[in-house]
N, C-alpha and C positions, 0 to 999 in steps of 0.2 A: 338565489340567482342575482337578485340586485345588487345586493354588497359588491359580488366580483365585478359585474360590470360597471359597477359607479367604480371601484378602485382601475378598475382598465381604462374607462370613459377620464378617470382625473390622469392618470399616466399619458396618454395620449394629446389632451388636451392640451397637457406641459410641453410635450416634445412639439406640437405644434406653434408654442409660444401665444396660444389664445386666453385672454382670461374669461371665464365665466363664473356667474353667481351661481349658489345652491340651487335657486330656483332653476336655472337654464339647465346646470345638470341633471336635475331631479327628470325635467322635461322630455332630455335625450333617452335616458333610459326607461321612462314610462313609455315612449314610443318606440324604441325597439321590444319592448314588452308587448306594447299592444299589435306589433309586428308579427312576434312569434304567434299571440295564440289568435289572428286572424287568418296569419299562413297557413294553417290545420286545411281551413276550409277552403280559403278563397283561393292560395299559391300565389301568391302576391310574388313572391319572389324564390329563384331555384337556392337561395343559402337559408338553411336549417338552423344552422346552432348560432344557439345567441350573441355568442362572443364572436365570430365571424361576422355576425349582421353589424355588431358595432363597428369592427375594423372596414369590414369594405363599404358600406356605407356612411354611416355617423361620421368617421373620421376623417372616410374620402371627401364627402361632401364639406365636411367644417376645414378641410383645408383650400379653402375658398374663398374664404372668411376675410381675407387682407387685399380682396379685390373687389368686394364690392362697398359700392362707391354712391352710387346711385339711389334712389328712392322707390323706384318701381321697375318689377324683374317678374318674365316668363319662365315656367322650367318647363319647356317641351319635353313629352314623352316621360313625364314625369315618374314612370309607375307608378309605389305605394308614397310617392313623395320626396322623390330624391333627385336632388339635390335640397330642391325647395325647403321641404319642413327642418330638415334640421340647420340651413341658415337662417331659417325667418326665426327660431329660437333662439341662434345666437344673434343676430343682426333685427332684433326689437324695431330699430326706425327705418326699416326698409319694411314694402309690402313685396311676397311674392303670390303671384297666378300660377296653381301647378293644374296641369293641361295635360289628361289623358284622354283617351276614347273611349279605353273598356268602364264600365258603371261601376263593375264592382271593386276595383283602383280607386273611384272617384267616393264612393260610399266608403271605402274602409279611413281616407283623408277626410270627411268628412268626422267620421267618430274621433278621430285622431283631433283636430278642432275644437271640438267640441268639449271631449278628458281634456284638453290640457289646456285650454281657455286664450286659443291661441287668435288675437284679434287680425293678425297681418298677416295671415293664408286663407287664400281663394280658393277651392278645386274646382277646376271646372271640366266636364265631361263633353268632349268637342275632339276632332280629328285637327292637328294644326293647320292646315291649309283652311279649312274652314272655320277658325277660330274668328269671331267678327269683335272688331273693336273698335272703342268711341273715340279710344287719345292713343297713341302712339306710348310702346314703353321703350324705359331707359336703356335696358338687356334682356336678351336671351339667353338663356341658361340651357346648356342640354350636355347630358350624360351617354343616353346611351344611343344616341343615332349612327347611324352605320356609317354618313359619311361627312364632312364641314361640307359637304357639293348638295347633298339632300338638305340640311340644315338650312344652307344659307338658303334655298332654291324655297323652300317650302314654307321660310321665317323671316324671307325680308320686307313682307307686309307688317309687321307685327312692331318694327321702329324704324324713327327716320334716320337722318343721317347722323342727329348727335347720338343715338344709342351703340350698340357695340353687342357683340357677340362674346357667348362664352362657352367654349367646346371642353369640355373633360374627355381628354384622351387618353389610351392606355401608351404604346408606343409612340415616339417623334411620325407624327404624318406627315414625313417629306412628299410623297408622290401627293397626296391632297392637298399640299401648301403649295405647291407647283404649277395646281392647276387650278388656282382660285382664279372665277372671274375678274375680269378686268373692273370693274365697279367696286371690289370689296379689297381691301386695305390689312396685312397683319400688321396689328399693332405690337405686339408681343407676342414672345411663349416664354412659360415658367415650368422647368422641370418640380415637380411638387413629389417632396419625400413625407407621405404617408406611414405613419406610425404602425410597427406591427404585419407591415404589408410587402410582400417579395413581387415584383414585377415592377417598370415604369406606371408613370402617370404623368400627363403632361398637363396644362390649361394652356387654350389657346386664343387670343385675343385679336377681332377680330372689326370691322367696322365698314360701313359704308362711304366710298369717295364721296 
């Protein structure tokens, strides 16, 4: 199984134009490994086959990789760790806090830490609105929330005004970009071509007045 996915993980990698070292790749794929045979028990996530987990996550997530910019980054709603762990493997000099509620999300990123001797991931086990924090971070990172209205509503405690938001969305969310509060700023959107992968995906960039 590894071989296919390291030659899939290097094919993808290309088309996104990122470089990584052996180590970073060896990384990505021990962690969709320890993906699969933690999903048995825990269901970390509804995609089964391996070579799917690399595409819609590994690759969805690494193509992210050319926005961050910053040194310290939240992934709310993180699940088994995504977006977060596979940018803090490629992006070494940023630190990310992945921020789930359920334990056993936050236990299976903890093993995940731990095999791959990963110093710049946090898991932390906390519902986002109650997440309490000492310094203000640089971004928020969030994949799978329902809405950029829930997002900002629940995560603009979490930076001040120089940080920024960052939405992975599947379709363009005109009606949600329409109805951003008056206080929060689109800085951008990148249509993002995902190697491997048939539907949209957008990032969407976001900040505080």
């Amino acid at each position: 199984m590894a071989m296919d996915l390291q030659n899939q993980l290097a094919s993808g990698v290309a088309q996104l134009g990122l470089d990584l070292s052996n180590t970073q790749m060896n990384q990505l794929v021990a962690y969709v490994e320890l993906m699969v045979k933690w999903n048995k028990a825990y269901n970390l996530t509804s995609v089964r086959d391996p070579n799917e987990m690399l595409n819609k996550h590994i690759l969805d997530s690494l193509a992210v990789v050319p926005f961050i910019e910053n040194k310290n980054y939240i992934d709310v709603g993180t699940g088994p760790g995504l977006p977060g762990i596979p940018l803090a493997i490629a992006c070494p000099n940023a630190q990310f806090t992945c921020l789930d509620s359920l334990g056993k999300r936050v236990r299976f990123m903890k093993q995940v830490v731990f095999e791959l001797g990963l110093s710049n991931v946090i898991p932390v086990q906390s519902r986002v609105e109650e997440h309490q924090i000492s310094d203000h971070y640089d971004g928020v990172l969030s994949r799978a929330f329902a809405s950029l209205q829930d997002m900002l509503q629940w995560c603009q405690h979490l930076i001040n005004s120089s940080g920024e938001f960052l939405a992975l969305k599947g379709q363009y969310p005109q009606d949600e970009l329409t109805a951003l509060p008056d206080n929060i700023n689109l800085v951008s959107t990148h249509k993002l071509d995902i190697p491997f992968m048939v539907g949209e995906r957008h990032l969407i960039r976001l900040k505080k007045q």
